[in-house]
FILUMMI-933803 format. One record per residue (C-alpha): x, y, z; residue in one letter. Coordinates in steps of 0.001 Angstrom, whole numbers, padded with zeros to 6 digits, always signed. Example, Ala and Ser with C-alpha at 12.3 -4.5 7.8 and 13.67 -1.06 7.14 Angstrom:
REM FILUMMI-933803
+012300-004500+007800a
+013670-001060+007140s
END
This chain:
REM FILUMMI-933803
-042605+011163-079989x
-043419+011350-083936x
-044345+007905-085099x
-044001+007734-089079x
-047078+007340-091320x
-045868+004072-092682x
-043870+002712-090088x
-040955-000420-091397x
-041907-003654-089945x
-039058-005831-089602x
-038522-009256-089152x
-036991-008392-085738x
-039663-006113-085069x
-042014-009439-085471x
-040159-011515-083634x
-040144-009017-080488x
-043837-008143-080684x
-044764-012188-080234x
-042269-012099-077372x
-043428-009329-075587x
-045309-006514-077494x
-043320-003784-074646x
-040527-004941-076335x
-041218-004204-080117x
-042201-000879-078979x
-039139-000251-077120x
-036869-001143-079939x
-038298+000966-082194x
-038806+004246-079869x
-036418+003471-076943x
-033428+004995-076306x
-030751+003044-076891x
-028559+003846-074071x
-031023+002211-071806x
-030375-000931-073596x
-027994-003700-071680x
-025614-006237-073495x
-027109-009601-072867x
-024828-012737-073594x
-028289-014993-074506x
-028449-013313-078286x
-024818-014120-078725x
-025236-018029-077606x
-028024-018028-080089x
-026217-016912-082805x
-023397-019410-081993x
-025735-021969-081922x
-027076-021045-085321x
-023869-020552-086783x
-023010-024248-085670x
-026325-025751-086980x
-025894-023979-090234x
-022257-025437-090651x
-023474-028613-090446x
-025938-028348-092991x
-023562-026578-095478x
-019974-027463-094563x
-018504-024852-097541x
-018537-021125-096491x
-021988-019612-098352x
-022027-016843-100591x
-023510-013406-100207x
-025981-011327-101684x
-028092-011159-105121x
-024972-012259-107345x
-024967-015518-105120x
-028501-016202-105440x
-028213-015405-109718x
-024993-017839-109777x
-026895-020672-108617x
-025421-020772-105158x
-026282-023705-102919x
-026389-020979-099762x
-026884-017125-099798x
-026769-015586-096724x
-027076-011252-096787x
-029658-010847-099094x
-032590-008196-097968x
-035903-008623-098818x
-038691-005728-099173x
-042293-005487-100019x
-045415-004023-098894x
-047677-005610-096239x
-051140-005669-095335x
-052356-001702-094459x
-049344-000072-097116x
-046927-000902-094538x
-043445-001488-096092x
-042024-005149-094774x
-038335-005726-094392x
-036797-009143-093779x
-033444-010247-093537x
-032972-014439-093985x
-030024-015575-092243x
-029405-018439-094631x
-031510-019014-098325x
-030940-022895-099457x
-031544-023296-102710x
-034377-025839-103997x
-035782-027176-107320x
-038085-024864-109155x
-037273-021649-111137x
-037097-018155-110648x
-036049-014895-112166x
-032571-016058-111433x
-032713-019040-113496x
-034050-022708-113547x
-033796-022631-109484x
-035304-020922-106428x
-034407-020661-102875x
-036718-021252-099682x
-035582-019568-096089x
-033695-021711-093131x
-034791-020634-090013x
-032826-021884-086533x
-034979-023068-083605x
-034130-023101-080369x
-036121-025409-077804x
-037912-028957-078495x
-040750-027481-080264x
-042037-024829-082897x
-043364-021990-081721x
-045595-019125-083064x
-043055-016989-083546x
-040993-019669-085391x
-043580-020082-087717x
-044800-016526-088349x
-041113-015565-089028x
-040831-017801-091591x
-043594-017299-092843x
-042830-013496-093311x
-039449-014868-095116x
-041046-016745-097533x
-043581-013853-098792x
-040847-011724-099311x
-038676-014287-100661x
-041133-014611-103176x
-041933-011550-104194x
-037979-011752-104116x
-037379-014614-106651x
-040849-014134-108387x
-041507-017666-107797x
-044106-019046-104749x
-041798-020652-101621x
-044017-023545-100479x
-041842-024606-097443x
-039733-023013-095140x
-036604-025325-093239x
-036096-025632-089624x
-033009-026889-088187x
-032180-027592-084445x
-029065-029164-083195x
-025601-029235-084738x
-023446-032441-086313x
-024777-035778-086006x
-027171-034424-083922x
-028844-031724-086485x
-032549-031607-086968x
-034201-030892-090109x
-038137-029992-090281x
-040218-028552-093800x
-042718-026478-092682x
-045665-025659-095383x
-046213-021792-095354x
-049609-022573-096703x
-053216-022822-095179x
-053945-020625-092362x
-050143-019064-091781x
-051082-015834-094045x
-053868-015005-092135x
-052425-015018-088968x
-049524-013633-090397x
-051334-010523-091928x
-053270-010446-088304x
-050110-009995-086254x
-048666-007402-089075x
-051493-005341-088424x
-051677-005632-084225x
-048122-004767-084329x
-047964-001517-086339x
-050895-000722-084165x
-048942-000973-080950x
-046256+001239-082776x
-048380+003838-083184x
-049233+004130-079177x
-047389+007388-077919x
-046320+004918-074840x
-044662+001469-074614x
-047296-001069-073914x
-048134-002067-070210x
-045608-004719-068871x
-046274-008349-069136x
-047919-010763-066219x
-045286-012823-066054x
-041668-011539-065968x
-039539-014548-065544x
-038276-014041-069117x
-037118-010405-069270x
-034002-011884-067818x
-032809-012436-071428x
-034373-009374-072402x
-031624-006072-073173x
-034394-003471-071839x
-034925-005608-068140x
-032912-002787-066728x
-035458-000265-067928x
-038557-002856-067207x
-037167-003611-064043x
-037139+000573-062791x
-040905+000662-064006x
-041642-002350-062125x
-040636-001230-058695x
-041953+002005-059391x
-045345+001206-059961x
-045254-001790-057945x
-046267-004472-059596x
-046919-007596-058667x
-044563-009903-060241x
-041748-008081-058137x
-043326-010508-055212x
-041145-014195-054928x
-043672-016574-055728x
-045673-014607-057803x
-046308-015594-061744x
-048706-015010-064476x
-051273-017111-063338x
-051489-016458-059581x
-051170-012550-060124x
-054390-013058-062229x
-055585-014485-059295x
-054783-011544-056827x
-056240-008771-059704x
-059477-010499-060024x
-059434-010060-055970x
-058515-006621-056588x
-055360-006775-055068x
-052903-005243-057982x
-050036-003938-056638x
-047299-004975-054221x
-048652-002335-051403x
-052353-003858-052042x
-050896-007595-051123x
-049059-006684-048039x
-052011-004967-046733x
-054028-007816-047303x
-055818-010196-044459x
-053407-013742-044971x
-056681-015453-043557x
-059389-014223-046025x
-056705-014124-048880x
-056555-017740-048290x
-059994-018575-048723x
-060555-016584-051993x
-057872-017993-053525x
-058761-021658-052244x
-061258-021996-054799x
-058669-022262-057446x
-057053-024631-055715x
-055535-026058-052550x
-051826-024859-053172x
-053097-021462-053745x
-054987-020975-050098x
-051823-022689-048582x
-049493-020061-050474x
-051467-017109-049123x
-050259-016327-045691x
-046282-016779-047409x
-047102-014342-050547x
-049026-011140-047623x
-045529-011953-045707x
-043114-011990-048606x
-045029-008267-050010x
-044140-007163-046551x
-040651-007751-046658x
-040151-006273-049547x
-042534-003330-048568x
-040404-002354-045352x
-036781-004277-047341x
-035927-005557-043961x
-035153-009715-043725x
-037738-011626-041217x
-036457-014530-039320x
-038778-017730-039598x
-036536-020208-038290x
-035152-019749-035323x
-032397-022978-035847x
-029413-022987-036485x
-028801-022535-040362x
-025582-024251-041310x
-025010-026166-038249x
-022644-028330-040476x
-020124-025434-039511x
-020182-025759-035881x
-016869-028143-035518x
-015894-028116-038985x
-012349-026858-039448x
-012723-025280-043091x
-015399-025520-046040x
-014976-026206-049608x
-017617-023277-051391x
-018130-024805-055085x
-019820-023566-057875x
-020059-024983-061457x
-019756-023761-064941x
-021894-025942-067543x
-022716-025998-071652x
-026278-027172-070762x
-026553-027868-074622x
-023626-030142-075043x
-024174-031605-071120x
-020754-030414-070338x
-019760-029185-066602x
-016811-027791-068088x
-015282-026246-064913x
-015548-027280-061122x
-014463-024280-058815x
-013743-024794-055071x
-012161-022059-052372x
-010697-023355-050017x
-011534-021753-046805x
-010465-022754-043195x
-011324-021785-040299x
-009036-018529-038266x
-006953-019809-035585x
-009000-018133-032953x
-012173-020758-034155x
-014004-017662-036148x
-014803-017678-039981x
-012917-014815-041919x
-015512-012362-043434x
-016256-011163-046929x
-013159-008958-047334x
-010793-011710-045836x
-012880-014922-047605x
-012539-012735-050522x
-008540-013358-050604x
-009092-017745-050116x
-007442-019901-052917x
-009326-020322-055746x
-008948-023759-056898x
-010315-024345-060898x
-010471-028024-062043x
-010804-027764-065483x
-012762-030725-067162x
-012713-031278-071225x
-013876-033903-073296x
-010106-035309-074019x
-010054-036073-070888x
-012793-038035-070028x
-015090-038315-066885x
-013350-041354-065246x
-010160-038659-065204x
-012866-035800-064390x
-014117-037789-061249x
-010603-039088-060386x
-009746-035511-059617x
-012586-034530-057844x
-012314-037112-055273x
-008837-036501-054473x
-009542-032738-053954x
-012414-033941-052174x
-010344-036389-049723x
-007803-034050-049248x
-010167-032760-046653x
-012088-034945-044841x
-014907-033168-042321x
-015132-030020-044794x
-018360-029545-046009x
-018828-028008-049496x
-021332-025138-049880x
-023076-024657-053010x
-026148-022527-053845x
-028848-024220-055934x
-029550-027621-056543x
-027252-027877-059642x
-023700-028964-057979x
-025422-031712-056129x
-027430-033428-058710x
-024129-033142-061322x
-022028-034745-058725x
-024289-037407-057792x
-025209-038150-061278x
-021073-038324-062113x
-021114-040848-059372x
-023799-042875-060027x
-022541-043131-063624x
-018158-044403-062381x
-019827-046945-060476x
-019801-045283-057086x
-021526-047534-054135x
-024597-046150-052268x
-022130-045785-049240x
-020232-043317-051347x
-022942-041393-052821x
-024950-041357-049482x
-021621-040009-048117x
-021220-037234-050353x
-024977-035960-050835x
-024416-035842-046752x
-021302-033507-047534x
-022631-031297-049484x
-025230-028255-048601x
-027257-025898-050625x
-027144-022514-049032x
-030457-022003-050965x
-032271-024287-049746x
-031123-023187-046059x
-031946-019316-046555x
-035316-020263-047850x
-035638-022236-045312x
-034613-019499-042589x
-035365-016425-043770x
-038130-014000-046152x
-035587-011757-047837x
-036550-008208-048697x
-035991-009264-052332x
-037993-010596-055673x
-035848-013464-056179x
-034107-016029-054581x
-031561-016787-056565x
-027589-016168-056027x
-027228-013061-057928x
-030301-011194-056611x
-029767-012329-052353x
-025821-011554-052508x
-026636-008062-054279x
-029080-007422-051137x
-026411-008949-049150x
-023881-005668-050858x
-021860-007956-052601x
-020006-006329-055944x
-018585-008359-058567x
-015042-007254-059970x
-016631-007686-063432x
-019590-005948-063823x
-022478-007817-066212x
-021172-011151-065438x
-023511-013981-065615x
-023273-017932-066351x
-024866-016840-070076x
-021951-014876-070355x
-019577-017246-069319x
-020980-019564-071544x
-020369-017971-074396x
-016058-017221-073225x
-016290-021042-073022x
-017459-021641-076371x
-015398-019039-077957x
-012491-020434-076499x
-013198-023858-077302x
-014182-023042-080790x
-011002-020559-082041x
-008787-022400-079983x
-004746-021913-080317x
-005552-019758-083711x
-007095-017103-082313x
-005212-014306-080556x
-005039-014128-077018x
-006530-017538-077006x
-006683-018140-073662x
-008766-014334-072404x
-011881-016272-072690x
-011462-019319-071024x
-009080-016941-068175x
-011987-014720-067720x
-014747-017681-066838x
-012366-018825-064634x
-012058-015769-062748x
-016180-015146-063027x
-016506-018464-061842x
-014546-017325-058568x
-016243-014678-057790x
-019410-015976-058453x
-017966-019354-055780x
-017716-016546-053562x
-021448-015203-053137x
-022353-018722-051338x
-020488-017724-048461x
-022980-015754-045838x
-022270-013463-043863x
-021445-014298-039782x
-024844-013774-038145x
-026240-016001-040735x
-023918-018769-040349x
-024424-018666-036404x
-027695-018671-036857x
-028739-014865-034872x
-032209-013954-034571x
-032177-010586-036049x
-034625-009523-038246x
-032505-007118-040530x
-029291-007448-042381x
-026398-007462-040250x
-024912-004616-041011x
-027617-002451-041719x
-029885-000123-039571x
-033635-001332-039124x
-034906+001661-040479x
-032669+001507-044031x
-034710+001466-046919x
-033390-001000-049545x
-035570-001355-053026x
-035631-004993-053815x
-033003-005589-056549x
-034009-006761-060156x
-035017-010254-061340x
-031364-010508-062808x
-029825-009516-059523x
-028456-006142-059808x
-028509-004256-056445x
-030340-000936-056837x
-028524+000787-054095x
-025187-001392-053569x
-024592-001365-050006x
-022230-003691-047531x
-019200-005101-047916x
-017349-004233-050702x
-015740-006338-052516x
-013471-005011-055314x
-010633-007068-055963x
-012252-010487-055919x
-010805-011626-059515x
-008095-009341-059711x
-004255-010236-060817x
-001783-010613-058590x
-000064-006920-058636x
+003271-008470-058506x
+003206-010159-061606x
+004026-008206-064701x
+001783-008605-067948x
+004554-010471-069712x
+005218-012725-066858x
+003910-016052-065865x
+005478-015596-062161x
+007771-017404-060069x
+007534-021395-059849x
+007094-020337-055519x
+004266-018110-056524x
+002292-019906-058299x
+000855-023284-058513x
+000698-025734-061617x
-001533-028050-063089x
-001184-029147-066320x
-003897-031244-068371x
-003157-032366-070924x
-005364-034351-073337x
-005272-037845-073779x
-004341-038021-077468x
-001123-037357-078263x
-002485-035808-081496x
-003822-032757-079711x
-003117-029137-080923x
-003186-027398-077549x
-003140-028230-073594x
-004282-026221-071290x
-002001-024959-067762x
-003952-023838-065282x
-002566-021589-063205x
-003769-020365-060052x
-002115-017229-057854x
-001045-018527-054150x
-003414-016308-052482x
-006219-015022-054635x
-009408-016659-056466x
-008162-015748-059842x
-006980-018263-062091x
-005153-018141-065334x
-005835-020222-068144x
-003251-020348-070720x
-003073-022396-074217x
+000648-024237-073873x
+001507-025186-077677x
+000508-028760-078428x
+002580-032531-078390x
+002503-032559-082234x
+002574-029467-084513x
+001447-031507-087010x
-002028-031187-086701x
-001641-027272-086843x
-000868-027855-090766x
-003960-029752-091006x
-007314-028503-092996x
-009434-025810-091295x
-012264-027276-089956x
-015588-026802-091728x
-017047-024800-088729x
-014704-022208-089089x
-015640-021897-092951x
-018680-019825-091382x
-017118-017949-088967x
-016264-014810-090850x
-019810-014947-092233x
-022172-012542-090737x
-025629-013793-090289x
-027772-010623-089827x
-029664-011152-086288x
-033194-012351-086689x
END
């Protein structure tokens, strides 16, 4: 592929080089229809559209005119110059604030605003705005001394000058140069040691295909940067190289970097082999959810959260008895339990929030509640700890509840690279309705919703669609039967022994889908029309409404009587007064495009 003599080194290009220096190359000389949509860049920007709101409540103005009329925030204004080696630079600010000083526009200047995510500042945080402000002022012919950081939105908004002085140019002008040096390779760069990340990366799909292909060693569960130094010093560098290996004399070389390590070795040889032959390997022969045995149904939950704002805005539970013959439905028929949402908003508050959970929760006694991860556990025991709960009570419910995690890790070595929900119930051939779906994703329908609210049209998709995610996604904690009776076979159930299954990618997706199919796990009932809400018999009603009477909007949640999708509709508010009121200053920004940094 023809790389140009002078290549354009973007801001974005920067940023992705000190992220992963694959990455930079990929965006530039990629193709494009290998990329996939990831919801993390659109959180981001919704977080930096809500920290920038708070520092400037008025909507900012665009462009060079702005920035000559003395405007107090310019957003849209591109910056060029040329770099260190004749390369031409290109930055685009997301937000200029204008300082004391002056410039060619008159007796002020303007310094960049940069958005961090995370506790800290990072490299790339700095060398970013550190580009900014030498093209800024080139820009403004006037020096930009300090560059602005904000975290956190509201009261809670973080403010933080950093000097673009003292060392910052060199290592600025250092990185410029290493990157348009790894633009001119005629291949992407070699991928990274330690993969974890590339989750919220749009070319993991590509990244993940190389991976398997060339086998490399952060495919292996358990395996990161540090320890797969460990194994390439040994000379074991590739998956086939580790499952080869002696357990034994892999566990005194890497002894001498510490205990854990030896006492890892024997699991990591095993875990390579799995994956090698993608057949499961028994190694506990108990019984795995013996909590089933003589209960007469289980309560599978799952929640959704806004880590940021340490919201657990929705609780989902199916409801799943047991057949009258004393069997557990499978897939297909656990597929078509009720899908019971309990949505949970601020208005409320959690003494109503925890109100409703244990009534759900008593209305039947001796079902335990699946969950997968350790989330759902700690969020209800923390919600109990904080209404005054006794020990009784929370020693009663942390005995209720049971992480199907923890029990398959416990049980089994899975023919895959991950442990986590998405990757084991893609092995397991488990298909979700709505393809790309993640708790990122879901996220962001949450925060759209709650941010456009009753003004926006077709309010309610958003918040309808987590709902319906969040179903599905309930649904992937339920195993399959030889699992739950706890069989000693050493492949999947319904595969052959000598299938050969690729371990799926770090984010889950199957590479051959396989098993039980299930299609229709969030779809609409087919015998409700688009313009109809149903019959009162065919549907049940909750409504929530919130506790000030001065609320613009409730919410109805609405579930079908035999199917995991739920309907979230916006019912018009108590008082239509507060409709008339001002728009809120958040929404000044909202038609404001901040270019993606």
């Amino acid at each position: 592929m023809a790389v140009p003599p002078e290549p354009l080194l973007t801001d974005r290009l920067l940023r992705s080089w000190l992220r992963c220096k694959r990455r930079a190359w990929l965006d530039q000389f990629g193709d494009p229809d290998q990329r996939l949509w990831t919801a993390h860049r659109a959180l981001q920007l919704d977080e930096q559209r809500r920290s920038f709101s708070s520092l400037f409540p008025e909507r900012p103005q665009r462009g060079e005119a702005a920035a000559q009329a003395a405007a107090p925030a310019v957003v849209g204004l591109r910056l060029q110059a040329l770099g260190p080696g004749q390369y031409v630079l290109q930055a685009h600010p997301p937000l200029l604030q204008r300082v004391e000083g002056s410039s060619r526009w008159g007796s002020h200047a303007y310094r960049p605003v940069l958005f961090r995510q995370g506790r800290r500042l990072t490299r790339e945080h700095r060398l970013v705005l550190a580009l900014w402000g030498r093209l800024l002022a080139e820009e403004q012919q006037a020096p930009v001394s300090t560059g602005l950081v904000l975290a956190g939105a509201g009261r809670a908004l973080q403010k933080e000058q950093l000097p673009l002085a003292g060392g910052l140019p060199r290592q600025l002008d250092d990185a410029l140069v290493r990157l348009a040096d790894d633009l001119q390779r005629p291949s992407p760069p070699p991928l990274v040691a330690d993969r974890k990340k590339c989750i919220l990366c749009s070319w993991r799909g590509l990244c993940d295909r190389d991976a398997r292909a060339e086998g490399h060693l952060s495919e292996v569960s358990g395996i990161g940067a540090k320890r797969r130094d460990m194994l390439v010093e040994l000379g074991i560098v590739r998956l086939e190289d580790l499952a080869v290996a002696d357990p034994d004399r892999l566990a005194a070389a890497l002894a001498v970097h510490g205990e854990q390590h030896g006492e890892a070795a024997a699991q990591l040889v095993t875990q390579a082999r799995v994956q090698q032959r993608g057949e499961a390997l028994r190694r506990d022969g108990s019984l795995a959810l013996p909590e089933l045995l003589e209960a007469p149904g289980v309560l599978i939950y799952d929640i959704e959260s806004d880590p940021d704002a340490r919201d657990d805005f929705l609780h989902g539970f199916v409801r799943l008895p047991r057949l009258a013959d004393g069997t557990w439905p499978e897939l297909p028929a656990a597929a078509q339990a009720p899908y019971q949402p309990l949505l949970a908003l601020h208005e409320h508050g959690e003494p109503r929030v925890w109100q409703r959970l244990q009534r759900l929760l008593q209305a039947y006694p001796g079902w335990p509640v699946l969950h997968y991860g350790e989330t759902e556990l700690l969020a209800l025991v923390r919600m109990a700890q904080r209404q005054g709960a006794s020990d009784r009570q929370i020693a009663a419910l942390r005995a209720r509840l049971v992480d199907v995690h923890q029990r398959v890790r416990r049980h089994w070595w899975l023919p895959v690279n991950s442990y986590g929900l998405k990757a084991v119930a893609s092995w397991l051939g488990f298909q979700w309705s709505q393809k790309g779906v993640d708790g990122a994703r879901a996220l962001l329908w949450w925060r759209q919703w709650r941010f456009w609210g009753v003004s926006a049209p077709a309010a309610g998709a958003p918040a309808t669609t987590c709902a319906a995610s969040s179903a599905t996604t309930t649904m992937t904690a339920w195993p399959p039967g030889p699992w739950r009776s706890g069989c000693s076979t050493t492949t999947r159930p319904e595969r052959r022994a000598s299938a050969q299954l690729p371990p799926p990618a770090p984010t889950g997706g199957a590479t051959k889908p396989s098993g039980t199919r299930i299609s229709r796990a969030t779809g609409s009932p087919p015998a409700v029309a688009a313009s109809s809400w149903g019959s009162a018999s065919a549907w049940r009603r909750t409504r929530a409404r919130p506790s000030s009477p001065s609320a613009r909007a409730s919410l109805e949640v609405i579930t079908p009587a035999r199917s995991p999708a739920a309907v979230v509709r916006v019912v018009p508010g108590l008082s239509s007064s507060a409709a008339a009121g001002p728009v809120p200053a958040q929404r000044q920004w909202r038609s404001c495009c901040f270019t993606p940094s």
